[in-house]
N, CA, C and O atoms as a Tripos MOL2 file, in Angstrom:
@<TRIPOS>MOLECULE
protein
  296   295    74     0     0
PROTEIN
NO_CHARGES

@<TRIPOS>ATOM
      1 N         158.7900   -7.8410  181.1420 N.3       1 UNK1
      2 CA        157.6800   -6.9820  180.8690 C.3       1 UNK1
      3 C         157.0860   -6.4360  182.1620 C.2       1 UNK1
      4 O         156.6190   -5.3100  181.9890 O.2       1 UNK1
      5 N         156.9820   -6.8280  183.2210 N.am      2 UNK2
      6 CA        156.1940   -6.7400  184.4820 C.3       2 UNK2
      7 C         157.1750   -5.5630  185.0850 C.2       2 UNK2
      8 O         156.7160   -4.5930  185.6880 O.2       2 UNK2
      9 N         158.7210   -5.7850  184.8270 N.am      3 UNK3
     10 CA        159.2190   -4.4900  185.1600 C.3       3 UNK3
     11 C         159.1530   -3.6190  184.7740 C.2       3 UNK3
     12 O         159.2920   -2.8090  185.6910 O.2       3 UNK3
     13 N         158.9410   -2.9180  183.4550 N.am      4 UNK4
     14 CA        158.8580   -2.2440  182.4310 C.3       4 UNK4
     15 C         157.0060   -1.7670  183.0380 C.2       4 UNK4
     16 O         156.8080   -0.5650  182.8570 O.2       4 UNK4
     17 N         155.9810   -2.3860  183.5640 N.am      5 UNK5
     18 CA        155.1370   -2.2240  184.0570 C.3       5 UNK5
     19 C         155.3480   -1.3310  185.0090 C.2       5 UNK5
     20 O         155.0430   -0.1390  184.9610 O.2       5 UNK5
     21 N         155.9310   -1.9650  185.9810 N.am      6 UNK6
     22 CA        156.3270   -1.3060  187.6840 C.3       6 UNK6
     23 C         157.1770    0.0970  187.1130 C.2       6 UNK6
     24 O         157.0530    1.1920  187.6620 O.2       6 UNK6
     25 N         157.8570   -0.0900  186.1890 N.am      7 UNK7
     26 CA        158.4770    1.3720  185.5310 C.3       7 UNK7
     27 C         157.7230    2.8010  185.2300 C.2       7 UNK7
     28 O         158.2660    3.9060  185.2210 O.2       7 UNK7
     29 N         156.0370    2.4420  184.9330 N.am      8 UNK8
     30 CA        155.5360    3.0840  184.8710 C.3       8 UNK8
     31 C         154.8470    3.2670  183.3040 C.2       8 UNK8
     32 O         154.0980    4.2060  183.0360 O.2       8 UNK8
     33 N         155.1730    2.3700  182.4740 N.am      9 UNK9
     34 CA        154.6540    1.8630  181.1800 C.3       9 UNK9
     35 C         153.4080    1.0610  181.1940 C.2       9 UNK9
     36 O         153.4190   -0.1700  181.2230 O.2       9 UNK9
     37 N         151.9660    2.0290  181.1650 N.am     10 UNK10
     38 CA        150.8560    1.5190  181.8400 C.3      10 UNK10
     39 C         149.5940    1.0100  180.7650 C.2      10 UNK10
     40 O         148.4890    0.5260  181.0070 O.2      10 UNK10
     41 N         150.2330    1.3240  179.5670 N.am     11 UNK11
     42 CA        149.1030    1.0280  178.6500 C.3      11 UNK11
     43 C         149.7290   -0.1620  177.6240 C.2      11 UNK11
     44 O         150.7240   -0.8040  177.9600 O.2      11 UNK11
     45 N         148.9770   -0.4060  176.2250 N.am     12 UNK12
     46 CA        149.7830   -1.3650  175.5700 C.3      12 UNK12
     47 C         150.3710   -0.5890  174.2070 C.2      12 UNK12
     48 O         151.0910   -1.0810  173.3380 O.2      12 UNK12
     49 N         149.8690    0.7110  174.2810 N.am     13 UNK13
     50 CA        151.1170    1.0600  173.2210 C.3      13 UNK13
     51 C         152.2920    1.5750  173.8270 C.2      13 UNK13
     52 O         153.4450    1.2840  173.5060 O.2      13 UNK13
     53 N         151.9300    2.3710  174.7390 N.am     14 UNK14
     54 CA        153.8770    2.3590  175.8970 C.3      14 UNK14
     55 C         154.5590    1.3940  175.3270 C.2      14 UNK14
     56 O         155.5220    1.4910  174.5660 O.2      14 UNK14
     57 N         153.9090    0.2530  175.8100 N.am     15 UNK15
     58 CA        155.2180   -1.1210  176.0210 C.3      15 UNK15
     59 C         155.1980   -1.7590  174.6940 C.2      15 UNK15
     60 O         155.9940   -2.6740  174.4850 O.2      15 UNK15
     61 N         154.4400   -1.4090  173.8410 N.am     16 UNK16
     62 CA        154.7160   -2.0410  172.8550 C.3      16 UNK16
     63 C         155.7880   -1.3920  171.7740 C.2      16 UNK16
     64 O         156.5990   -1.9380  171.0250 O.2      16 UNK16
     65 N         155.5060   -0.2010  171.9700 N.am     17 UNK17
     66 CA        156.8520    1.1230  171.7100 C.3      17 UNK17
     67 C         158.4220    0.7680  172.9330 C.2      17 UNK17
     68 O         159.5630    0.9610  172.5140 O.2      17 UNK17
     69 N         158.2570    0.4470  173.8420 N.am     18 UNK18
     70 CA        159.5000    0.1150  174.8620 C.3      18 UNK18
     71 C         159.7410   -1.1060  174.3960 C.2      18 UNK18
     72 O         160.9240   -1.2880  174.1070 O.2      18 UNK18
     73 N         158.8060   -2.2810  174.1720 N.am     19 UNK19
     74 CA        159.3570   -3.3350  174.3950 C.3      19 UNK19
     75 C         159.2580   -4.2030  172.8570 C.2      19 UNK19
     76 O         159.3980   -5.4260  172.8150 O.2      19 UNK19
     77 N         159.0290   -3.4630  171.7820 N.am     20 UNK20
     78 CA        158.8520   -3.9390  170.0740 C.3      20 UNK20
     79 C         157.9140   -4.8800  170.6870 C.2      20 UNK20
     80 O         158.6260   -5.8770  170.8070 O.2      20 UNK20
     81 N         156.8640   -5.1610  171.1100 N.am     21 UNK21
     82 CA        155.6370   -5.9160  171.4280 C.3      21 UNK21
     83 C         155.2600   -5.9180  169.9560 C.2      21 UNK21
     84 O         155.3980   -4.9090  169.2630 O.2      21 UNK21
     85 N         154.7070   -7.2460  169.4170 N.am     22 UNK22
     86 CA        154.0150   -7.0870  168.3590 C.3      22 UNK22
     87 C         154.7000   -7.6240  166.9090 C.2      22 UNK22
     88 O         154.2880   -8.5250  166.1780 O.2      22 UNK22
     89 N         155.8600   -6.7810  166.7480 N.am     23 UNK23
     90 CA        156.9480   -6.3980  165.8340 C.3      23 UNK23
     91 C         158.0450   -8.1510  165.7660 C.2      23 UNK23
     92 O         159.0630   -8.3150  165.0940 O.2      23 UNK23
     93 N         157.4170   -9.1180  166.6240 N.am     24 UNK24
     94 CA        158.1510  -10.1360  165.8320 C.3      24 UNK24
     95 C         157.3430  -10.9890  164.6560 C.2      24 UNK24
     96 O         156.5600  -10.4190  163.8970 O.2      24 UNK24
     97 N         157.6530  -12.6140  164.5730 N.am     25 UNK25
     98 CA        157.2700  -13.3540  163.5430 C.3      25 UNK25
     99 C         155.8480  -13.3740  164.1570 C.2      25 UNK25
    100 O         155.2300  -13.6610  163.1320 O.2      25 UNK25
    101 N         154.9730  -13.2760  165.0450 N.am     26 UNK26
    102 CA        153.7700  -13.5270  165.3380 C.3      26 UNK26
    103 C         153.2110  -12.4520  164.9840 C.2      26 UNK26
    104 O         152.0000  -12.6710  165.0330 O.2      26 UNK26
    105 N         153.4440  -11.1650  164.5780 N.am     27 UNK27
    106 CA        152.8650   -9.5420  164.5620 C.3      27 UNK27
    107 C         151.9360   -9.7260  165.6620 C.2      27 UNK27
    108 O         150.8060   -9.3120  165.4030 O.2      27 UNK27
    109 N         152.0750  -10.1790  166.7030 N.am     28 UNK28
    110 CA        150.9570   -9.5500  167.5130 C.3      28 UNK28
    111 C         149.7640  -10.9590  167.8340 C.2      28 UNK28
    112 O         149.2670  -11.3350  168.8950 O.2      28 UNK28
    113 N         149.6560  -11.3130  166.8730 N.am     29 UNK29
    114 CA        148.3750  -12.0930  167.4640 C.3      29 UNK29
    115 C         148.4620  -13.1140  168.2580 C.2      29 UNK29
    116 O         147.4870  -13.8660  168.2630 O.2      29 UNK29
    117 N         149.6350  -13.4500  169.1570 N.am     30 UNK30
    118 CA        150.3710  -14.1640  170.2770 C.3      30 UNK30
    119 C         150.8000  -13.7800  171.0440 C.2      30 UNK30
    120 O         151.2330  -14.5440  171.9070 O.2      30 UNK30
    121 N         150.8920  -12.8360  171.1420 N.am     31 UNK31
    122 CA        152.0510  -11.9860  172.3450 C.3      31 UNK31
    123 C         151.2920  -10.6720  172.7410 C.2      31 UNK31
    124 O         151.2860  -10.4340  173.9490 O.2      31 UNK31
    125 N         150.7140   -9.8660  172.0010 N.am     32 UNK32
    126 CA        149.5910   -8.9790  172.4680 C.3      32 UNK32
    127 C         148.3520   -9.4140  173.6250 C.2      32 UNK32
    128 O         148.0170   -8.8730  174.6780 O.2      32 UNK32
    129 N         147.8370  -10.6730  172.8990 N.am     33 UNK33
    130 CA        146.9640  -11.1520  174.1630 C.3      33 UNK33
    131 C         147.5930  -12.0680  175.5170 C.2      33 UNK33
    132 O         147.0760  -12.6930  176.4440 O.2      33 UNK33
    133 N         148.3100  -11.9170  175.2910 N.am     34 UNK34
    134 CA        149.1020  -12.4620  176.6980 C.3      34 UNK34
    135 C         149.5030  -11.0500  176.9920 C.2      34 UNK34
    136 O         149.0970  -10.5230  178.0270 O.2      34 UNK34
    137 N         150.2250  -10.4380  176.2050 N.am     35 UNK35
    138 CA        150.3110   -8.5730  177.3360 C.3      35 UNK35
    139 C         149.4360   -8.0950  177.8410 C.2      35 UNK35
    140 O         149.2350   -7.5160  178.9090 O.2      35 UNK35
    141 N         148.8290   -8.3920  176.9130 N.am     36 UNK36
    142 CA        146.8770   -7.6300  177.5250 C.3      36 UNK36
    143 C         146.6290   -8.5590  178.9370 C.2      36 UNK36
    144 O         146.2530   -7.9430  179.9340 O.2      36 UNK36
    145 N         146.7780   -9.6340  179.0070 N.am     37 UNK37
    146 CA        146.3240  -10.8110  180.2330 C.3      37 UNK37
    147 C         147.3910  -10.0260  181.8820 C.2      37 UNK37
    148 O         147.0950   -9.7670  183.0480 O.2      37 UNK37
    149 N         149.0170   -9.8920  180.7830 N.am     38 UNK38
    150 CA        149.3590   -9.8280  182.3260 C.3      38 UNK38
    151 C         149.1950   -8.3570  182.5650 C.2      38 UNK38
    152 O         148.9460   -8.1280  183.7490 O.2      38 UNK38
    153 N         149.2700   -7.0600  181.6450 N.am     39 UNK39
    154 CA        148.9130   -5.6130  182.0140 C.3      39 UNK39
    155 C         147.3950   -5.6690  182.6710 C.2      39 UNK39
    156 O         146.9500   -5.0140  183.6140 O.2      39 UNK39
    157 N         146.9240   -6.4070  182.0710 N.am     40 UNK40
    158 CA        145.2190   -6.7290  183.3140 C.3      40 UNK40
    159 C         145.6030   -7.0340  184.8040 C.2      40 UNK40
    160 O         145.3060   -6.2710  185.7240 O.2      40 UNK40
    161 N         146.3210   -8.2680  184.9780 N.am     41 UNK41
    162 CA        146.4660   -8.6100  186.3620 C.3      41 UNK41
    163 C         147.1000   -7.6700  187.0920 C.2      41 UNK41
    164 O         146.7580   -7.4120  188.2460 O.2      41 UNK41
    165 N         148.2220   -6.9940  186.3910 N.am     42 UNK42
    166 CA        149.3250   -6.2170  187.3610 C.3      42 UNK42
    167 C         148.7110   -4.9380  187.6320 C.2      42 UNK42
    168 O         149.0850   -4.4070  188.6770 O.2      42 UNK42
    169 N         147.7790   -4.2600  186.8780 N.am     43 UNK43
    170 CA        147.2170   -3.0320  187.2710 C.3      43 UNK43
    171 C         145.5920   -3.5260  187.7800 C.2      43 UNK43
    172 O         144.9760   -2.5000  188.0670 O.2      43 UNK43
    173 N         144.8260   -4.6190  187.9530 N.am     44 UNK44
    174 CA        144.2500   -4.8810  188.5230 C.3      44 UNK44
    175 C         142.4590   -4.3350  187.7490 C.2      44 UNK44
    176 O         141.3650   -4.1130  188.2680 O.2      44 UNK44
    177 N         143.0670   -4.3010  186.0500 N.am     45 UNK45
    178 CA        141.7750   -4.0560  185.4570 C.3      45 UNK45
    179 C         141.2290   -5.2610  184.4050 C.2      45 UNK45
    180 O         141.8930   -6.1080  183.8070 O.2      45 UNK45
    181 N         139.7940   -5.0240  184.4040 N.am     46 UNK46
    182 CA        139.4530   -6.4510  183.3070 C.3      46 UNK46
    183 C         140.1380   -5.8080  182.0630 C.2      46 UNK46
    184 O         140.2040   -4.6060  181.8080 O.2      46 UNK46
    185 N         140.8060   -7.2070  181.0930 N.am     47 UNK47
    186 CA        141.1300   -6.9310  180.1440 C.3      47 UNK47
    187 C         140.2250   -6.1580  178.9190 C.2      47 UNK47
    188 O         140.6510   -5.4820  177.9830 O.2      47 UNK47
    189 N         139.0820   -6.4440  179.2070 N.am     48 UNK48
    190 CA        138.0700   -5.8940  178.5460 C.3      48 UNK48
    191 C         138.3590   -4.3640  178.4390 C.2      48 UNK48
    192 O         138.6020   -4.0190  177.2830 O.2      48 UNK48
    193 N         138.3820   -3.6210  179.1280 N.am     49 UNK49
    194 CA        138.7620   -1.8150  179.5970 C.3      49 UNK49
    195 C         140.0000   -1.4800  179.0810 C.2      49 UNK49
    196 O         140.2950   -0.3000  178.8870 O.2      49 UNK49
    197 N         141.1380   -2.8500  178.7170 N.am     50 UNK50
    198 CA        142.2000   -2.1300  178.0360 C.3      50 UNK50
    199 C         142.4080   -2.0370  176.3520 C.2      50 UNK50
    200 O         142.3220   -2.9620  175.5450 O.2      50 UNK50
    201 N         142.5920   -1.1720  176.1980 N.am     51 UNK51
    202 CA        142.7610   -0.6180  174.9470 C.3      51 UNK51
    203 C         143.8920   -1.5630  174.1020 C.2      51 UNK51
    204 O         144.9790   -1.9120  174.5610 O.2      51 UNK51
    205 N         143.1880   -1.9980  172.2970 N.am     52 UNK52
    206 CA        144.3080   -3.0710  171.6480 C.3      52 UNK52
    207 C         145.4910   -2.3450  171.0460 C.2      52 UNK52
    208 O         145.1310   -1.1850  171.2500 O.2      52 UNK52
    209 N         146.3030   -2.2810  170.6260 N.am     53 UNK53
    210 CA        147.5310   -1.6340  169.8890 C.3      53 UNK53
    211 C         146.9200   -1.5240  168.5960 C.2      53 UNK53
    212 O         146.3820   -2.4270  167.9550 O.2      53 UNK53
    213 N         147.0970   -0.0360  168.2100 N.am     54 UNK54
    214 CA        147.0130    0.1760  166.9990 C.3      54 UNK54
    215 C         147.6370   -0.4300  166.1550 C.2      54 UNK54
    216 O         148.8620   -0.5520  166.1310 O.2      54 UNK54
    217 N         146.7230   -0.9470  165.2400 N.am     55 UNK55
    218 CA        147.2810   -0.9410  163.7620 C.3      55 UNK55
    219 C         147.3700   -0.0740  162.4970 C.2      55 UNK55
    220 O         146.5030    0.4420  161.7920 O.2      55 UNK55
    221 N         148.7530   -0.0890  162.4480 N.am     56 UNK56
    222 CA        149.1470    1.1620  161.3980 C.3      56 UNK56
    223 C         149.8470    0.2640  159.9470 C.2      56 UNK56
    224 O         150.9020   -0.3660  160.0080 O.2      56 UNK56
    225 N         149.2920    0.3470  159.1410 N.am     57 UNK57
    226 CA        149.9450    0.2520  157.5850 C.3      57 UNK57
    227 C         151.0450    0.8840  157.5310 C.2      57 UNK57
    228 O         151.3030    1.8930  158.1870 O.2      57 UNK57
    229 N         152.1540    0.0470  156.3320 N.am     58 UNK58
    230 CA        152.6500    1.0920  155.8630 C.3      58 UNK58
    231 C         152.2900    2.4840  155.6450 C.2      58 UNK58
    232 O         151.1320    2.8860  155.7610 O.2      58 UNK58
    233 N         153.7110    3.5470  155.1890 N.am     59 UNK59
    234 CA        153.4630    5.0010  155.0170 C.3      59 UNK59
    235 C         152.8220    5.0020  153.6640 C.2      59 UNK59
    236 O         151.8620    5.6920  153.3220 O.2      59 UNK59
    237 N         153.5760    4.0150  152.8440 N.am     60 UNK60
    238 CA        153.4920    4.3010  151.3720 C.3      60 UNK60
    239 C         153.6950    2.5160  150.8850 C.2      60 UNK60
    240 O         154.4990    1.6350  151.1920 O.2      60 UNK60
    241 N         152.4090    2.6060  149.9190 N.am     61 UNK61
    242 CA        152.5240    1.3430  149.3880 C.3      61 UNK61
    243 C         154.0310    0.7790  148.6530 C.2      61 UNK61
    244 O         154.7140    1.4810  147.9080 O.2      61 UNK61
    245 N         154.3080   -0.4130  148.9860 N.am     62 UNK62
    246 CA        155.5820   -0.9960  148.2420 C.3      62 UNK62
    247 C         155.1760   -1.8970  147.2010 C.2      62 UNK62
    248 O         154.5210   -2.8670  147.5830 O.2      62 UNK62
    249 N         155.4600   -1.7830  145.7460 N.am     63 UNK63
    250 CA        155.2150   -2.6050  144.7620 C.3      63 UNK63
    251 C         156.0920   -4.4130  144.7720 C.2      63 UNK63
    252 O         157.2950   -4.6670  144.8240 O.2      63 UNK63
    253 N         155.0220   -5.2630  144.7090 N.am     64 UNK64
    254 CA        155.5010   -6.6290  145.3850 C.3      64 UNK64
    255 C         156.9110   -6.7220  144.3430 C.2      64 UNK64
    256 O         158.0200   -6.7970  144.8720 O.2      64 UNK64
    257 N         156.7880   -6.7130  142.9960 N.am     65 UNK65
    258 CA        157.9140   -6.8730  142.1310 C.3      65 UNK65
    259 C         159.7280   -6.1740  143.3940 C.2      65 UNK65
    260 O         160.7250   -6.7530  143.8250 O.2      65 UNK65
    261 N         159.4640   -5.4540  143.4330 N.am     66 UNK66
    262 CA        160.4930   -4.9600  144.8740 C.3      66 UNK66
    263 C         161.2030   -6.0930  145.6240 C.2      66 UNK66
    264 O         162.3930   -6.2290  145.9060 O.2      66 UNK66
    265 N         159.9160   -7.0280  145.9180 N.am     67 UNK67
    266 CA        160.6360   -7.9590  146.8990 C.3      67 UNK67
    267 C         160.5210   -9.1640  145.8450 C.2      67 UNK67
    268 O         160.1510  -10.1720  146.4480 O.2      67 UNK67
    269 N         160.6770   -9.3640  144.7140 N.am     68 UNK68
    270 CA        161.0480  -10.8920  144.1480 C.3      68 UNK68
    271 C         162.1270  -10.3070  143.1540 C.2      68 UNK68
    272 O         162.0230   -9.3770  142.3550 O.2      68 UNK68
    273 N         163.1560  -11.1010  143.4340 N.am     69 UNK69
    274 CA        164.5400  -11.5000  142.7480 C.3      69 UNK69
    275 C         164.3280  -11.7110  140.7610 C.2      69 UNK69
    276 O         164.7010  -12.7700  140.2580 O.2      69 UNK69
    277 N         163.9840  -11.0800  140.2580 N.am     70 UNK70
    278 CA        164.0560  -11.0790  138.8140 C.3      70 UNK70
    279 C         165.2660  -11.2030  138.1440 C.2      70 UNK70
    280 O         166.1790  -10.5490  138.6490 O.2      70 UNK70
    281 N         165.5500  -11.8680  137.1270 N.am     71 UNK71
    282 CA        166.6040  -11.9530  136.2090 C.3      71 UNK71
    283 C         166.3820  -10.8610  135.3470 C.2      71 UNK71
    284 O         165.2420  -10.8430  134.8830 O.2      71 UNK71
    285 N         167.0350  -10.0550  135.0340 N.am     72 UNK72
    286 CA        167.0380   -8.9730  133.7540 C.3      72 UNK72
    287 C         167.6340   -9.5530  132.5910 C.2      72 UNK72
    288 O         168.5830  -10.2400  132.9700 O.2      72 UNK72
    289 N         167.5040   -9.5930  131.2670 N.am     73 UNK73
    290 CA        167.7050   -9.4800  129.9590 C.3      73 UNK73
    291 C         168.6400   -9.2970  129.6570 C.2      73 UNK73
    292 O         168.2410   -8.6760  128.6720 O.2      73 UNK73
    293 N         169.9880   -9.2290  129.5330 N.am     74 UNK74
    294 CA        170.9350   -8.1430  128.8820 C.3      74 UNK74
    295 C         171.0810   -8.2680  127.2800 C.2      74 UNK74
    296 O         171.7930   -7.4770  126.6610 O.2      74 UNK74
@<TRIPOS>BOND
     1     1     2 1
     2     2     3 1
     3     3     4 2
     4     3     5 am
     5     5     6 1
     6     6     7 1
     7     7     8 2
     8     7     9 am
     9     9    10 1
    10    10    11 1
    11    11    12 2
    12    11    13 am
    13    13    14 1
    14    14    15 1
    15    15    16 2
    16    15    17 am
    17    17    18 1
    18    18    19 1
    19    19    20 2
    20    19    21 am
    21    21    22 1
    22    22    23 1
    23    23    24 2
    24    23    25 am
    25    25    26 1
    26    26    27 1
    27    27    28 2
    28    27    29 am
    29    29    30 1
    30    30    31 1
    31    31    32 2
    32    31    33 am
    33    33    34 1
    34    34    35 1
    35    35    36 2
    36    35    37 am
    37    37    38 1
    38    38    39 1
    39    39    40 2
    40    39    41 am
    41    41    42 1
    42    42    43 1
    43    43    44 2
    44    43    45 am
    45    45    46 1
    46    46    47 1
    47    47    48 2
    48    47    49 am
    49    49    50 1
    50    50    51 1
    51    51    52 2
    52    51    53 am
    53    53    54 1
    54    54    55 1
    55    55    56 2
    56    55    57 am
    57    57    58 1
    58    58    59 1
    59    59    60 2
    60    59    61 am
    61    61    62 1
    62    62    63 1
    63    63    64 2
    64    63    65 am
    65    65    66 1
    66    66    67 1
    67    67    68 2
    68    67    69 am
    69    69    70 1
    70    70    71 1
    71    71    72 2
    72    71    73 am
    73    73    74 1
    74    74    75 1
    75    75    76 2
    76    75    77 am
    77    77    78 1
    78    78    79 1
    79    79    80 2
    80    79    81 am
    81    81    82 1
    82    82    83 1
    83    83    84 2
    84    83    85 am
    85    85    86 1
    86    86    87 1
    87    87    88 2
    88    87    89 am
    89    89    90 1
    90    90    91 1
    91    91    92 2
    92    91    93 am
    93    93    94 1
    94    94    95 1
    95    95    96 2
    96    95    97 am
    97    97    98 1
    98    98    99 1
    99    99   100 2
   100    99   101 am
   101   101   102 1
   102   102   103 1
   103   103   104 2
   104   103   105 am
   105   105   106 1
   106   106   107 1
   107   107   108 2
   108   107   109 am
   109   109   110 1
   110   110   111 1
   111   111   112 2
   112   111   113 am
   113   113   114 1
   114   114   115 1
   115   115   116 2
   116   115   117 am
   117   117   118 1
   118   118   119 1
   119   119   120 2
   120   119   121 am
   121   121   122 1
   122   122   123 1
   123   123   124 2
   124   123   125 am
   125   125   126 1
   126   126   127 1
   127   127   128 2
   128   127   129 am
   129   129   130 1
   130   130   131 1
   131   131   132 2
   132   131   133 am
   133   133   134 1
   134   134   135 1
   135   135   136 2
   136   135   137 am
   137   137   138 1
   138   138   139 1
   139   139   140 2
   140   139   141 am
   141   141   142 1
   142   142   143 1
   143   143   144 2
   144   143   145 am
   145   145   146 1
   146   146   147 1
   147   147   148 2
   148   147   149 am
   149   149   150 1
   150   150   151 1
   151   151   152 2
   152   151   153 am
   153   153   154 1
   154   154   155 1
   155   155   156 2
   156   155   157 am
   157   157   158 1
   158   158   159 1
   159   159   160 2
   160   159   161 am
   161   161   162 1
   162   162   163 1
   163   163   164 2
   164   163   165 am
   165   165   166 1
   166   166   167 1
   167   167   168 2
   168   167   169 am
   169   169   170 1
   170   170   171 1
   171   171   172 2
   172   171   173 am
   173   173   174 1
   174   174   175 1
   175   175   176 2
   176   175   177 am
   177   177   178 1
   178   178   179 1
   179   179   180 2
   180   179   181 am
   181   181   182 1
   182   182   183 1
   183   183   184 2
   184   183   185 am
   185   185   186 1
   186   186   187 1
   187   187   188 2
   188   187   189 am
   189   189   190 1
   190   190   191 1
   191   191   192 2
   192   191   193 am
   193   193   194 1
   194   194   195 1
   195   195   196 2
   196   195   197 am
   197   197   198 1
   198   198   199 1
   199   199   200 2
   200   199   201 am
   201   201   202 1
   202   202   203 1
   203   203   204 2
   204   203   205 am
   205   205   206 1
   206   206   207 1
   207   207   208 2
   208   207   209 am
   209   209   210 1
   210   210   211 1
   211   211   212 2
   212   211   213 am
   213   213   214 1
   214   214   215 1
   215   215   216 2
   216   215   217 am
   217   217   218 1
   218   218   219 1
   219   219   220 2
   220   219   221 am
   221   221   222 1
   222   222   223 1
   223   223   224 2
   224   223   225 am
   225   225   226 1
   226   226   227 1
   227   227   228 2
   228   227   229 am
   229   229   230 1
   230   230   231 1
   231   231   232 2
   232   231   233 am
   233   233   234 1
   234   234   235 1
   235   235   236 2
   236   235   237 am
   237   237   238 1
   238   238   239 1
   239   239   240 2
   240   239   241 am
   241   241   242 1
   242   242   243 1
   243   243   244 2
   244   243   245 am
   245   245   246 1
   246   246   247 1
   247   247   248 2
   248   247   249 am
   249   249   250 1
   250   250   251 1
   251   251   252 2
   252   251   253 am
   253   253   254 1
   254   254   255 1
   255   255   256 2
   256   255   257 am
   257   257   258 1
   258   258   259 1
   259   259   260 2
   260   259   261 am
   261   261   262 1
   262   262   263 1
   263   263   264 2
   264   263   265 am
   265   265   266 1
   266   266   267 1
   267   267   268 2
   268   267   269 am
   269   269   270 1
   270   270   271 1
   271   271   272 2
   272   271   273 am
   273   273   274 1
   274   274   275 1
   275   275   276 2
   276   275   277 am
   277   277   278 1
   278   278   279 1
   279   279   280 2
   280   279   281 am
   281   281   282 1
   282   282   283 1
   283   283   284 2
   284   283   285 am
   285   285   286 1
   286   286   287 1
   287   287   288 2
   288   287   289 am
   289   289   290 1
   290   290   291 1
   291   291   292 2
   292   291   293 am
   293   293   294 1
   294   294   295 1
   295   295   296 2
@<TRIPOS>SUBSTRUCTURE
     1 UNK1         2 RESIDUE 1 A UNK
     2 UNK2         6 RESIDUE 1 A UNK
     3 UNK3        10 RESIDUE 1 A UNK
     4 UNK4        14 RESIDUE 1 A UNK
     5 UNK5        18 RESIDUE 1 A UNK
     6 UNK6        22 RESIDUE 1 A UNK
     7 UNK7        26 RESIDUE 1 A UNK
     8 UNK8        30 RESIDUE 1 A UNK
     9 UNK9        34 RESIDUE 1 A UNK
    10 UNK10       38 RESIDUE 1 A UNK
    11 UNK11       42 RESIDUE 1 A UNK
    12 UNK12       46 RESIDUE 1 A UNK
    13 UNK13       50 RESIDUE 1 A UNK
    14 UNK14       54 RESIDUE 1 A UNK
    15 UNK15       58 RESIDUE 1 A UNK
    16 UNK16       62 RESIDUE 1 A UNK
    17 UNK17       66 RESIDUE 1 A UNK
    18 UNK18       70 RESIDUE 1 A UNK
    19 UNK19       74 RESIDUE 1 A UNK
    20 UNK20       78 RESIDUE 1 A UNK
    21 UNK21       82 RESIDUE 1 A UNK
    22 UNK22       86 RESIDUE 1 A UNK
    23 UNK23       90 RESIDUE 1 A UNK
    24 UNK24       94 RESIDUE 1 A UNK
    25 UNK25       98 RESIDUE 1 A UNK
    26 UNK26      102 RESIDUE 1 A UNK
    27 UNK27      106 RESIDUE 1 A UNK
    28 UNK28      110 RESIDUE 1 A UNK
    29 UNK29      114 RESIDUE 1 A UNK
    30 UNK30      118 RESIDUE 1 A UNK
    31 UNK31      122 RESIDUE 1 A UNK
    32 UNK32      126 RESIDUE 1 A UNK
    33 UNK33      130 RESIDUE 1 A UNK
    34 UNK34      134 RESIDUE 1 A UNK
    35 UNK35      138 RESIDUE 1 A UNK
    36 UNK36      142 RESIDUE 1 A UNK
    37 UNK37      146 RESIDUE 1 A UNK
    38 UNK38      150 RESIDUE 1 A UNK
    39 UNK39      154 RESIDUE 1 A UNK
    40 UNK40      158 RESIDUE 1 A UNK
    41 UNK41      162 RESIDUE 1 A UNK
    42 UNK42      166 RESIDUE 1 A UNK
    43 UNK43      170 RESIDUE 1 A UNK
    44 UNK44      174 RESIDUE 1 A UNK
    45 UNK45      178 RESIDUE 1 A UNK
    46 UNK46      182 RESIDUE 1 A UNK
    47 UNK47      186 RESIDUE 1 A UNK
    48 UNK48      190 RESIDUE 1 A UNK
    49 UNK49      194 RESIDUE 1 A UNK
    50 UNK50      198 RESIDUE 1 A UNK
    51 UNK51      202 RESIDUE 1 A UNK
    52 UNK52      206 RESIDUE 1 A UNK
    53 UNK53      210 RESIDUE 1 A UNK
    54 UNK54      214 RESIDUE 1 A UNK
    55 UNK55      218 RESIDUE 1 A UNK
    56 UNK56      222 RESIDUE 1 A UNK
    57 UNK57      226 RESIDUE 1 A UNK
    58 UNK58      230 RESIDUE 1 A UNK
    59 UNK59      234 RESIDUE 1 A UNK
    60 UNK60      238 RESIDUE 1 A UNK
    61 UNK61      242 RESIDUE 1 A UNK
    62 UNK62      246 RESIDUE 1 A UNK
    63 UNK63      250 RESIDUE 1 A UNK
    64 UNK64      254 RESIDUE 1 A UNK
    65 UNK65      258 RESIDUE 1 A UNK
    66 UNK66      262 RESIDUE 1 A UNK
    67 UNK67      266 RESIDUE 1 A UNK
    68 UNK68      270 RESIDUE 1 A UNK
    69 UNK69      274 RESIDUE 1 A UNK
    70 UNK70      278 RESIDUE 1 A UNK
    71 UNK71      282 RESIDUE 1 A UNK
    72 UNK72      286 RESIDUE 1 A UNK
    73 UNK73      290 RESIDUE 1 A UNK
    74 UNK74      294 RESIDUE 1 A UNK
């Protein structure tokens, strides 16, 4: 990540777009505040002044039935 910094990826949606920040089993609430900690130190601002990664919803709601395995009737 710190290279990807020095690359010129200066905010936390850059790198979170370069580096799927966010996008594993933690969504974010583990690994965002540690990006935020070291993009603070390496550009030399309080974390406070940096901006959190948007959160975006789905485009379009998905009906839960979708994701559970049903037996059909025949």
């Amino acid at each position: 990540m710190e290279r990807a910094i020095d690359m010129g990826f200066r905010d936390v949606e850059s790198l979170k777009r370069y580096l799927r920040i966010g996008m594993g089993p933690c969504q974010g609430r583990y690994c965002v505040p540690i990006v935020l900690g070291i993009l603070s130190r390496k550009l030399g601002v309080p974390v406070e002044k940096l901006s959190y990664v948007a959160i975006r919803p789905p485009l379009e709601p998905v009906p839960v039935r979708l994701f559970l395995r049903v037996k059909k009737d025949v």
